[in-house]
C-alpha positions as a printed Julia matrix, in Angstrom:
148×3 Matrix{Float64}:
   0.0    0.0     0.0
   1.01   3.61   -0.98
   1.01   6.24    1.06
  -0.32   8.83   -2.06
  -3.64   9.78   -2.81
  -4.47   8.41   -6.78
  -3.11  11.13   -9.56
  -6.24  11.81   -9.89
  -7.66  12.87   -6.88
  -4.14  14.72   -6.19
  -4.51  16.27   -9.86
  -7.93  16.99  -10.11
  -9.02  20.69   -7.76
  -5.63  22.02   -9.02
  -7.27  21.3   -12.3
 -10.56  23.02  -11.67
  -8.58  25.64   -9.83
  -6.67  26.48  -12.64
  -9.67  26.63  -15.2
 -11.46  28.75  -12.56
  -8.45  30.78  -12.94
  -8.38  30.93  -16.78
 -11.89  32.01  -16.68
 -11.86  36.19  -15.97
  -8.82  35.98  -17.91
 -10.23  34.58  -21.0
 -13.11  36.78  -20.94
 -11.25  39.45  -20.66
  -9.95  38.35  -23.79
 -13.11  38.29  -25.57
 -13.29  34.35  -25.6
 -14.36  31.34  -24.37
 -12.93  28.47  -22.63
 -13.85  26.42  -25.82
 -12.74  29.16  -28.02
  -9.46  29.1   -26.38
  -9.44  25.52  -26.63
  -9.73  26.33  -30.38
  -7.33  28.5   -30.81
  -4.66  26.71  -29.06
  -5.28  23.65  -31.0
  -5.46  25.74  -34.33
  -1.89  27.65  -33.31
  -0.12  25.03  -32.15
  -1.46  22.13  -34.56
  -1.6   21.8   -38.12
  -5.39  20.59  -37.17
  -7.33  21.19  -40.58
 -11.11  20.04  -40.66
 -13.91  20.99  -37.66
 -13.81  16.89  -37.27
  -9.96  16.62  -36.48
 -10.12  19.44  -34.57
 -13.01  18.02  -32.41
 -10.88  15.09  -31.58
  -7.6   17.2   -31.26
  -9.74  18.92  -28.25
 -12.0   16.17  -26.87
 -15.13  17.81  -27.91
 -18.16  16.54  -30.18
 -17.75  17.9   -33.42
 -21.41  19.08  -33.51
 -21.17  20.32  -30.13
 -18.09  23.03  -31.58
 -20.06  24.54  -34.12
 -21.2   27.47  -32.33
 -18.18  28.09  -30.5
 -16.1   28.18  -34.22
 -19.51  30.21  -35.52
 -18.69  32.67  -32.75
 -14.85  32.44  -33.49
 -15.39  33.25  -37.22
 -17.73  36.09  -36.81
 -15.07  37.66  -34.52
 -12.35  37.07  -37.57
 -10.13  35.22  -35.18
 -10.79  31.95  -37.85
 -11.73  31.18  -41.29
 -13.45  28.2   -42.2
 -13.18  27.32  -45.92
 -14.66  23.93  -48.41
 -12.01  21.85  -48.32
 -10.75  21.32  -52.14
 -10.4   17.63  -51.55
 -13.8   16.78  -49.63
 -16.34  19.88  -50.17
 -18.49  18.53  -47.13
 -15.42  18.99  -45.06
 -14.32  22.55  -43.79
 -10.69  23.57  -43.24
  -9.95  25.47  -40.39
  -7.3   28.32  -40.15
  -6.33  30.42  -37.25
  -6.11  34.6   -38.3
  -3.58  36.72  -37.32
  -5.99  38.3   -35.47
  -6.85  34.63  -33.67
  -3.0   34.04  -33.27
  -2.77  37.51  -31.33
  -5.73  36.29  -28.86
  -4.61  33.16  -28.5
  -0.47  34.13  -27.56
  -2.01  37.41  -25.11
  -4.47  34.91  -23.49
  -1.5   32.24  -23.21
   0.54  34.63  -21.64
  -1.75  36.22  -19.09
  -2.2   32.69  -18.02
   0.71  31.53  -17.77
   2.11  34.44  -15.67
  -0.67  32.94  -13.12
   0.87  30.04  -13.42
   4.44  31.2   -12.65
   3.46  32.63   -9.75
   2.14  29.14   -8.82
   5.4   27.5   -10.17
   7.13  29.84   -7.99
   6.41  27.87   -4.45
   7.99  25.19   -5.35
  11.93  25.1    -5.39
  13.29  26.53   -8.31
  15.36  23.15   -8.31
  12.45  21.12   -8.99
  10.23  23.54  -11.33
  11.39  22.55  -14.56
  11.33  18.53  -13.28
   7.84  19.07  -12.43
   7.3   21.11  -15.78
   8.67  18.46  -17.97
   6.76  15.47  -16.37
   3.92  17.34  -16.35
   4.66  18.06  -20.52
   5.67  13.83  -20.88
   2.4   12.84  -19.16
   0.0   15.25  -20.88
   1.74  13.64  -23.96
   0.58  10.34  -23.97
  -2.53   9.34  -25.72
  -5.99   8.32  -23.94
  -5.15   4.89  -24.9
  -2.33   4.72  -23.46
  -3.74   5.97  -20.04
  -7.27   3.85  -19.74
  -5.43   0.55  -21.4
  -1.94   0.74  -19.89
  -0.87  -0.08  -23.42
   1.8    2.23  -25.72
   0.76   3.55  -28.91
């Protein structure tokens, strides 16, 4: 027997804490916690039709809809007919959507420094680069314990 709580339980009200966090900060922004969602996935990702992006982000692809409805009305994406499947739409962050998405990454992640900052400095990037490892494996490998 450990002496731990599950990663889980350990990981999960830092979790909620830290979306609770995101939350004034992403509407000061002007988006949602979807749209951010969105626009991470789109900036980071080469993520190209609403259905890959769904998956990218764990949502339902008709469940997105208005959320990237809301994001192209504000010009922060563009959703065009994809030349190779015309019922297919390819998604493209703007400039104007990469500027959200880096200010709104930035004012959270100062939060989150200040966080980083109680533990030692000596074990901040350790804790940064398991964190980074972990959040890297698939949902396969978590729920079936097998490698992808």
């Amino acid at each position: 027997m450990t002496d731990r709580h599950d990663l889980a339980a350990m990981l999960h009200p830092l979790v909620q804490s830290l979306i609770a966090a995101e939350r004034p900060v992403l509407a000061a922004h002007g988006i949602s916690m979807w749209a951010y969602a969105v626009l991470t996935a789109l900036e980071d990702n080469a993520v190209r039709t609403q259905a890959a992006l769904a998956e990218a982000i764990g949502a339902d692809k008709t469940r997105i809809i208005s959320t990237l409805d809301r994001l192209q009305d504000a010009r922060l994406i563009t959703r065009d007919p994809d030349p190779r499947d015309r019922r297919a739409r390819v998604l493209t962050i703007t400039a104007q959507g990469s500027e959200v998405c880096r200010s709104a990454r930035a004012d959270i992640q100062a939060n989150e420094d200040r966080l980083l900052a109680r533990l030692p400095a000596s074990e901040r990037e350790s804790f940064l680069r398991a964190v980074r490892t972990l959040s890297q494996l698939t949902r396969e490998e978590v729920v079936s314990g097998t490698e992808a």
